[in-house]
C-alpha positions, 0 to 999 in steps of 0.5 A: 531515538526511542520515540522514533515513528515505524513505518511498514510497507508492503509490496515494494518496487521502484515507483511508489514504494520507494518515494514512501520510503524515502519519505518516511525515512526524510521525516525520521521514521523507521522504515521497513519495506517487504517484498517477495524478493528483497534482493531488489530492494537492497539500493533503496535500503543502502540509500535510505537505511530502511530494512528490507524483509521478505514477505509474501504477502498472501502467505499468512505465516510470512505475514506475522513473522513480518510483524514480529521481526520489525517489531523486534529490530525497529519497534511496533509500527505506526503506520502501515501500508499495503501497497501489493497487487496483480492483475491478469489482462484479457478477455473474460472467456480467455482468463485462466483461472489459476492466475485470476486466483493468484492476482485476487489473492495477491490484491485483496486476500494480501491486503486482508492478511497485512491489515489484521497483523498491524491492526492487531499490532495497532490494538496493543499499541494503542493506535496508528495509521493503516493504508491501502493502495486503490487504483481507478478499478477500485471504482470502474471494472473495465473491459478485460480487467475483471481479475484487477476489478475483483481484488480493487473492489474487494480491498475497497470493502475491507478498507471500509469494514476496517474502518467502521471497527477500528476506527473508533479504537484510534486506529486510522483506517484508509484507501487512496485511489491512484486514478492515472498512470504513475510517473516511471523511466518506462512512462510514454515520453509523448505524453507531458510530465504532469499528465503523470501521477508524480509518486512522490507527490502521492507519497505525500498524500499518504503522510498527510493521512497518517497525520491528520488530526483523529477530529478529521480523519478521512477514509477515501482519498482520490488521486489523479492528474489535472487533465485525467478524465473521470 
């Protein structure tokens, strides 16, 4: 179908990025999927017909020829998620400082790189959906997570630079703060199912998004279980 939506997410994995795909591909799209290692995304591509690219997402040149390939094999996608990040645990004064840059680069400069591309994709287009993935230290920085702090708040800011510039040019700019655990085989049994983030059920979320009427666009979504604190 030439008309078919393309869908782009970045960072893939078997928990979110996966139940993405495979919804994006249930409702007719196109998906592709990048990650470091595309080798591990090759049962989702053989379940779904997604194509698997490999990207390292803080390599700017990895980044555009990302965006030219699916462009050529798929068409210029409509929707575009980022859904990458890395942390290192500890105490501050025990933090090595190589790996902080590393994680920050991987959450924040990523994001940055993938969100230029598709804007740019998007601006030629003449629209669509861009997408980040926030967690709950997009909001709080706790203890012995300054480097998942750092890079969480700082792609909060490009989201909402990103938003006030674009979204005037009919491009959807958001963030949806994942404030809980996401539901895995490896989860904590103890705990009851839905004190979980179902990622299929967040997946839905982001759907939503790129659907919304442009009268009613929203920037900033949070999502967490019935029983989370916060």
């Amino acid at each position: 179908m030439a008309d078919q939506e393309v869908a782009v997410v970045v960072g893939g994995g078997p928990g979110l990025s996966a139940s993405l795909v495979r919804l994006f591909t249930r409702e007719g799209m196109k998906a592709a999927i990048a990650a470091r290692n595309p080798d591990k995304l090759e049962a989702l591509s053989e379940s779904t017909g997604c194509r698997a690219y490999r990207c390292d997402a803080v390599v700017p040149e990895d980044v555009n020829d990302l965006f030219a390939r699916v462009s050529r094999d798929l068409g210029d996608p409509g929707v575009v998620v980022y859904n990458a990040s890395g942390r290192v645990r500890g105490p501050l004064v025990e933090l090595d400082a190589g790996a902080v840059r590393d994680a920050i680069m991987v959450t924040c400069y990523g994001g940055f790189l993938v969100g230029q591309a598709a804007a740019a994709s998007m601006l030629r287009t003449g629209g669509g959906t861009i997408l980040f993935t926030g967690a709950s230290a997009s909001v709080k920085g706790y203890a012995n997570s300054a480097s998942f702090a750092m890079g969480k708040f700082g792609l909060s800011g490009l989201t909402q630079s990103m938003a006030r510039e674009l979204q005037p040019q009919n491009i959807h700019v958001a963030q949806i703060v994942i404030d809980g655990g996401i539901d895995s085989p490896r989860r904590d049994a103890g705990r009851g199912a839905d004190t979980w983030l179902s990622p299929d059920s967040i997946a839905e979320t982001y759907l939503q998004l790129h659907r919304q009427h442009r009268s009613a666009w929203a920037s900033h979504i949070e999502l967490r279980p019935w029983v989370e604190k916060f």
